[in-house]
N, C-alpha and C positions, 0 to 999 in steps of 0.2 A: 500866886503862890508858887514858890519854887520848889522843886524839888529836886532830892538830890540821886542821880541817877543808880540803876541795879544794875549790876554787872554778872552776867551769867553765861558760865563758862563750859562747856559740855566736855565731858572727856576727848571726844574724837574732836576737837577741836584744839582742845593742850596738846592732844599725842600729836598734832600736825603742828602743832607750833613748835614744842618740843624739836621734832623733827626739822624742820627748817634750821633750827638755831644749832644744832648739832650738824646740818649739813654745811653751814657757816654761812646761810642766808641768810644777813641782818638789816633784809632792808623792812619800809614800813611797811603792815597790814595794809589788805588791799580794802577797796571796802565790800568784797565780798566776804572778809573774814570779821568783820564789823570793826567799831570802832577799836584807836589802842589805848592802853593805859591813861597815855597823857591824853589825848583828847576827852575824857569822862574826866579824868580831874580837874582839869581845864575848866570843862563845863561844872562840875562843880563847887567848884572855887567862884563862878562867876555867880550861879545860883545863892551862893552866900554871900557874895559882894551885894547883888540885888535887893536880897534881903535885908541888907544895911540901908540900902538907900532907899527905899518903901520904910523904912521905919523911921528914916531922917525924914522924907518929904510928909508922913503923918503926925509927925510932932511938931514941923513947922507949921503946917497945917490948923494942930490944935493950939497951938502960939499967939496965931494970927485970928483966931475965932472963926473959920472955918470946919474944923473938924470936928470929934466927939471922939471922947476920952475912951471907949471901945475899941474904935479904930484903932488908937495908938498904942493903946494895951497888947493888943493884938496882933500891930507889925511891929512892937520890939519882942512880942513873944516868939514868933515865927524868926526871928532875926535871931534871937535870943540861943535858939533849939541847933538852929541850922548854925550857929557860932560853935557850938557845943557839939555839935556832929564831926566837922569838919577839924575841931582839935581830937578828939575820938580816935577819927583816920589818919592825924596825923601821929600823936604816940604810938597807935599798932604798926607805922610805916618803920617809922623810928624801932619800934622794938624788935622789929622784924628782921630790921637793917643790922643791929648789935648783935642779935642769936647767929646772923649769917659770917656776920665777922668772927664771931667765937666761936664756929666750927673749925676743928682741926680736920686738916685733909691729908 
C-alpha cells in the first residue's frame, strides 16, 4: 500500500529557511533539515504511479484466472484515491501559483 507522505514543517525550521533564502543561500536542504519539496513530491508521484501498476498487475491477474475480484476492487480503489489525491495537490499548486502571480507588489 502506498502512501503519500506528511510534510511537517515547524516554525523554527521556516524562520531558518526563510533566513537562508533572504541571506541568498539557495542551495539544496541538507539532510539534516530533512527532506525538500521536490524530493516528497517525487516520492509521491511514484507512490501513485505504484499504485497504478498493483492495480494493472491485479486485473491481469483476474484476467488470467488467478486473482479474485476483491483484490482488484481494491487495487483500483487504492489507485483510484491516491489518482484523486495527487490531482488535489496538484490544483491547490496551481491555485497557489495564480494567487502568487496576482499579488501586486
Amino acid at each position: 500500500m502506498s502512501t503519500i507522505p506528511i510534510i511537517t514543517v515547524t516554525p523554527s525550521s521556516a524562520a531558518s529557511a526563510y533566513a537562508r533564502i533572504q541571506g541568498g543561500a539557495l542551495e539544496t536542504p541538507t539532510e539534516a533539515s530533512g527532506p525538500g519539496f521536490g524530493d516528497v513530491l517525487a516520492r509521491a508521484m511514484q507512490g501513485v504511479a505504484d499504485a497504478g501498476h498493483k492495480a494493472d498487475s491485479e486485473s491481469m491477474k483476474a484476467i488470467a484466472g488467478q486473482g479474485s475480484v476483491t483484490d482488484v476492487a481494491t487495487a483500483v480503489t487504492r489507485a483510484e484515491l491516491s489518482m484523486q489525491t495527487a490531482l488535489a495537490i496538484r490544483d491547490r499548486v496551481v491555485q497557489s501559483y495564480q494567487d502568487i502571480t496576482r499579488m501586486q507588489i
